[in-house]
C-alpha positions as CSV (number, residue, x, y, z in Angstrom):
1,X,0.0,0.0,0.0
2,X,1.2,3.4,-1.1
3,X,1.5,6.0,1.6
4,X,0.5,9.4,0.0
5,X,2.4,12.6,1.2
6,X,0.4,15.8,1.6
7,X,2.8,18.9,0.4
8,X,1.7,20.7,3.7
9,X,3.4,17.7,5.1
10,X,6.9,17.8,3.7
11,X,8.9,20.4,2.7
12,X,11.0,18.8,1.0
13,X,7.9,17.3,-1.6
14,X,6.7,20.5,-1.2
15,X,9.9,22.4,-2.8
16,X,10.2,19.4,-6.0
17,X,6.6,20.3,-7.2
18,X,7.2,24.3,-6.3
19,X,9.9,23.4,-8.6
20,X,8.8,21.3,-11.5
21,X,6.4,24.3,-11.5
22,X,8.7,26.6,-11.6
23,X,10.6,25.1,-14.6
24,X,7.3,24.5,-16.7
25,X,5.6,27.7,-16.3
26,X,8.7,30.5,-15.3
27,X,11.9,28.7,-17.5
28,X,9.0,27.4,-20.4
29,X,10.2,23.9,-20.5
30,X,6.9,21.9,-21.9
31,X,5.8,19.0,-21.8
32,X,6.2,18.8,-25.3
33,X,9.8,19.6,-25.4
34,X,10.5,17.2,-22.4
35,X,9.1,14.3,-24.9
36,X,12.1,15.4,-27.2
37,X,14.2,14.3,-24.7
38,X,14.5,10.0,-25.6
39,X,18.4,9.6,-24.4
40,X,17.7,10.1,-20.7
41,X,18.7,14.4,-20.9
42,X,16.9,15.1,-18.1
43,X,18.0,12.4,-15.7
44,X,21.4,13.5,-16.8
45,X,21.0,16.4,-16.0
46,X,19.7,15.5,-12.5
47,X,22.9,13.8,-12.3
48,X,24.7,17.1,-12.5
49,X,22.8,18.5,-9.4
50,X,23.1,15.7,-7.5
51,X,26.9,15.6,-8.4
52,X,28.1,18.8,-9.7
53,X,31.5,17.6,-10.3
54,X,30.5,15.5,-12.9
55,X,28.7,18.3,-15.0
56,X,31.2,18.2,-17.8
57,X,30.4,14.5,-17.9
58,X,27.1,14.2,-18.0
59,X,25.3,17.7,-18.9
60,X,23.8,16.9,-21.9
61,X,25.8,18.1,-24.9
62,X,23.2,20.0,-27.1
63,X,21.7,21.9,-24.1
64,X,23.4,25.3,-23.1
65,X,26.1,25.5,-20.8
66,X,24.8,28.5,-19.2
67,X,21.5,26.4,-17.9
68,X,23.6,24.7,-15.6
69,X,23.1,26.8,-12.5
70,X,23.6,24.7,-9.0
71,X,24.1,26.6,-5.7
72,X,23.5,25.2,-2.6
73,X,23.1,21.0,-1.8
74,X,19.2,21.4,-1.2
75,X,18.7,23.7,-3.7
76,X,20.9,21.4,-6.2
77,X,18.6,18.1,-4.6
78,X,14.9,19.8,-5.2
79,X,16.4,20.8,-9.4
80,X,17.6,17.1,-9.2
81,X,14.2,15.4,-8.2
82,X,12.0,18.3,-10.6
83,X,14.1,16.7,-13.2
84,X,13.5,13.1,-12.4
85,X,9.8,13.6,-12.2
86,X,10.4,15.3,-15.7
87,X,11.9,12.2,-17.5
88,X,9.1,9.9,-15.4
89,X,6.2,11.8,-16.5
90,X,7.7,11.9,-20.1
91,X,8.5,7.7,-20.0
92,X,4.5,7.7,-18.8
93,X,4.1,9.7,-21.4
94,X,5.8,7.4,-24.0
95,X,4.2,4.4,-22.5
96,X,0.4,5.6,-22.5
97,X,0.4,6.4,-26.4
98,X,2.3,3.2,-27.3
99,X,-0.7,1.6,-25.5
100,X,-3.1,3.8,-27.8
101,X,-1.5,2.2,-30.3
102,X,-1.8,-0.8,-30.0
């Protein structure tokens, strides 16, 4: 059985959706460009914020190098997770209109 966290409850969950927000409706990023992204971009470049040493490894090569912006560990953590939940929603995505078309 799934536990379900209410924002009020959590920071933290809180801060990832105020984020994902953010980055759709402040920084543009649409759904429709996140379903460009088929070789894993965006959990690259969650890597990056969860590691910013490894930025010139993984950022991902035909985004801007001036879109990188970490700062502080939690701040870095909450663009991380925004960025999983991106490349989730965008695999859910992927995997509801395969099943259309079948």
């Amino acid at each position: 059985q799934v536990a379900y966290i209410h924002p009020r409850d959590s920071y933290a969950f809180a801060d990832v959706i105020a984020e994902r927000q953010r980055q759709q409706s402040v920084k543009g990023f649409s759904t429709e460009q996140d379903d460009t992204y088929v070789g894993f971009q965006l959990s690259a470049a969650a890597i990056c914020y969860i590691e910013p040493m490894e930025a010139e490894n993984y950022w991902p090569a035909d985004w801007y190098d001036d879109s990188f912006k970490p700062t502080d560990t939690r701040r870095n953590l909450i663009k991380a997770a925004a960025l999983i939940i991106a490349e989730i929603e965008r695999i859910d995505r992927k995997s509801d209109a395969e099943l259309k078309n079948e």
